[in-house]
C-alpha positions as a Markdown table, in Angstrom:
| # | Residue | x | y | z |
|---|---|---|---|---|
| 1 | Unk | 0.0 | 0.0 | 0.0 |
| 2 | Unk | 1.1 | 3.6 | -1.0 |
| 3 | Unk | 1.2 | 5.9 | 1.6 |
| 4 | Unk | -1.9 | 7.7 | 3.0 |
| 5 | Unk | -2.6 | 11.6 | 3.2 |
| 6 | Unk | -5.1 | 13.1 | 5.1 |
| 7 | Unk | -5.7 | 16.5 | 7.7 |
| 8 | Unk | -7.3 | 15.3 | 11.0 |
| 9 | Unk | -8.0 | 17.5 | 14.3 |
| 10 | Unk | -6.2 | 16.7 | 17.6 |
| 11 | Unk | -9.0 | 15.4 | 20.2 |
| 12 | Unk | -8.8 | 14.5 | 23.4 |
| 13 | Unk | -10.5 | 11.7 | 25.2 |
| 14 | Unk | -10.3 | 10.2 | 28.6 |
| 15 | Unk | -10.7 | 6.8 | 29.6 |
| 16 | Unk | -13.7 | 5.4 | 31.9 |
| 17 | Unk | -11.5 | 3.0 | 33.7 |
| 18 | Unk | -8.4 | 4.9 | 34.3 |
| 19 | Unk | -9.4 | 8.6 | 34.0 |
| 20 | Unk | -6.2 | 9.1 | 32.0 |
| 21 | Unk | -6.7 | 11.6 | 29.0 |
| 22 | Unk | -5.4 | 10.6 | 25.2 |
| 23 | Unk | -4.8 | 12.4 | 22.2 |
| 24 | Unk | -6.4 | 11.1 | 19.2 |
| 25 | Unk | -7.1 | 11.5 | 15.4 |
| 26 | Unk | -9.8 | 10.3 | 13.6 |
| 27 | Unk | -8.9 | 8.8 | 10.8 |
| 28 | Unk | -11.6 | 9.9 | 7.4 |
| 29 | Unk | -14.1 | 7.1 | 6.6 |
| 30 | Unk | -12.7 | 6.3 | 3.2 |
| 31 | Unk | -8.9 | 5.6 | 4.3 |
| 32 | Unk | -10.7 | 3.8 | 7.1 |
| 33 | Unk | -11.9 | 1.2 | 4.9 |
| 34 | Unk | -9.1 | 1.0 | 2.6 |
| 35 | Unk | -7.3 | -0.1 | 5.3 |
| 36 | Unk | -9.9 | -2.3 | 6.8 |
| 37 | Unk | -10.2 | -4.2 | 3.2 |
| 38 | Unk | -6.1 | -4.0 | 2.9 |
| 39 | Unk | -6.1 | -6.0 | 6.5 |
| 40 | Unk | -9.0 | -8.1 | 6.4 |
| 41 | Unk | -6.9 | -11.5 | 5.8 |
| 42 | Unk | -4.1 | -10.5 | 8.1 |
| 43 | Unk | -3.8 | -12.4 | 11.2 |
| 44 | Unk | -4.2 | -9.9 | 14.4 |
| 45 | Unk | -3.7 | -12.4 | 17.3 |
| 46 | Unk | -6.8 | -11.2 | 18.8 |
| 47 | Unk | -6.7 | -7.7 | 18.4 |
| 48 | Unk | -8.5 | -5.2 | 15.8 |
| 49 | Unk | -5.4 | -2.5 | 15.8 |
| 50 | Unk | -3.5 | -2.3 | 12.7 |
| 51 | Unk | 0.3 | -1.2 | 13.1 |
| 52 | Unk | 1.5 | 1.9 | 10.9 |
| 53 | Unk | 4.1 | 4.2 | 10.4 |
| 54 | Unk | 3.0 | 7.5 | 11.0 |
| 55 | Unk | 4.6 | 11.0 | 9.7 |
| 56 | Unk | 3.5 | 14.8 | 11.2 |
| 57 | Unk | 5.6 | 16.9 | 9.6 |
| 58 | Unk | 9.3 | 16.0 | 10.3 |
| 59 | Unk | 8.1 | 13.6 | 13.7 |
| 60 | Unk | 7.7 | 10.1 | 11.9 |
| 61 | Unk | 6.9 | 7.4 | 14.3 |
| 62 | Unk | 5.6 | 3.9 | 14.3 |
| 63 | Unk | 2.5 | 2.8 | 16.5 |
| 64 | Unk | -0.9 | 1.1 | 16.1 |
| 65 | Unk | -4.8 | 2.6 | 14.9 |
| 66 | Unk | -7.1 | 1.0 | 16.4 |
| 67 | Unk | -11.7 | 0.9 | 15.5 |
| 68 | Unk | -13.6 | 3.7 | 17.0 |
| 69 | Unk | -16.5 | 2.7 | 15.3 |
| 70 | Unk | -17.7 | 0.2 | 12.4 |
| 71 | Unk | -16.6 | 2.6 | 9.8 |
| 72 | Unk | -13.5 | 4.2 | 11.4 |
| 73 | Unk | -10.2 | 4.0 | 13.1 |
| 74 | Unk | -8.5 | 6.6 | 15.7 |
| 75 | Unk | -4.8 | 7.2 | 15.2 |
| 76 | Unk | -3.0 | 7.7 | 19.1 |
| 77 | Unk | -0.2 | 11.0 | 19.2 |
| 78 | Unk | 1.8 | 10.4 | 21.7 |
| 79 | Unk | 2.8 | 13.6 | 24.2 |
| 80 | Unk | 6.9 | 13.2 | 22.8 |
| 81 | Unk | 5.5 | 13.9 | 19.2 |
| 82 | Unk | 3.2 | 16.6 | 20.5 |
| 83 | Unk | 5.7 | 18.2 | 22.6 |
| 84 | Unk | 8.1 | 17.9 | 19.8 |
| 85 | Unk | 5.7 | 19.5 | 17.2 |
| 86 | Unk | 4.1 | 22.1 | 19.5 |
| 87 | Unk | 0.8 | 20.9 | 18.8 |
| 88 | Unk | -2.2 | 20.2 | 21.3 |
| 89 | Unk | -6.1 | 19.6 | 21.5 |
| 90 | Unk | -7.7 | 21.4 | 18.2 |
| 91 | Unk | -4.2 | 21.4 | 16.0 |
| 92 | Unk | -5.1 | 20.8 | 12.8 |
| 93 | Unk | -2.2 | 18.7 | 11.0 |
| 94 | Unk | -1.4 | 16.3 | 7.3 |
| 95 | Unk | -0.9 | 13.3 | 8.9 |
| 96 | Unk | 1.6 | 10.9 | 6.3 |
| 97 | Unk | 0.9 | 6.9 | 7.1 |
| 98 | Unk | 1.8 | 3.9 | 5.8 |
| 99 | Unk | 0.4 | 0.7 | 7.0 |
| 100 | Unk | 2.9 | -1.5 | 8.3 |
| 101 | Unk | 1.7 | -5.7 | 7.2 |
């Protein structure tokens, strides 16, 4: 698979069990189910996240998307990226990812 463009909003969400607050992207409901068709015979051990390399500007990083919702998937930014990017809750960015099989 080619790499992936797409802008997305920074959102936070905290957690019912832990309380801890997150930094998401959603991820637009057309790239969602590319990527849903691309993994569909791939082997998860269990799990529905799908790993990917992940580019913000000059911050590239690997980690995992995993299903909001039947038609899309949330991307994590983790606080070293955002700190490194000086970006926070309502930063609009081009996310670059490639989904790592």
């Amino acid at each position: 698979m080619s790499e992936l463009s797409f802008n997305a909003t920074i959102y936070l969400q905290t957690t019912d069990i832990s309380k801890k607050t997150w930094h998401f992207l959603d991820l637009p409901t057309d790239i969602s189910a590319e990527i849903k068709e691309l993994t569909k015979d791939v082997k998860k051990k269990g799990r529905k996240s799908v790993k990917v390399e992940v580019r913000i500007w000059f911050a590239t990083w690997q980690t995992s998307i995993f299903p909001s919702t039947e038609t899309k998937y949330i991307l994590p930014v983790k606080k070293s990226v955002r700190e490194e990017l000086k970006i926070w809750e309502g930063s609009e960015v081009l996310v670059w990812m490639k989904v790592l099989l």
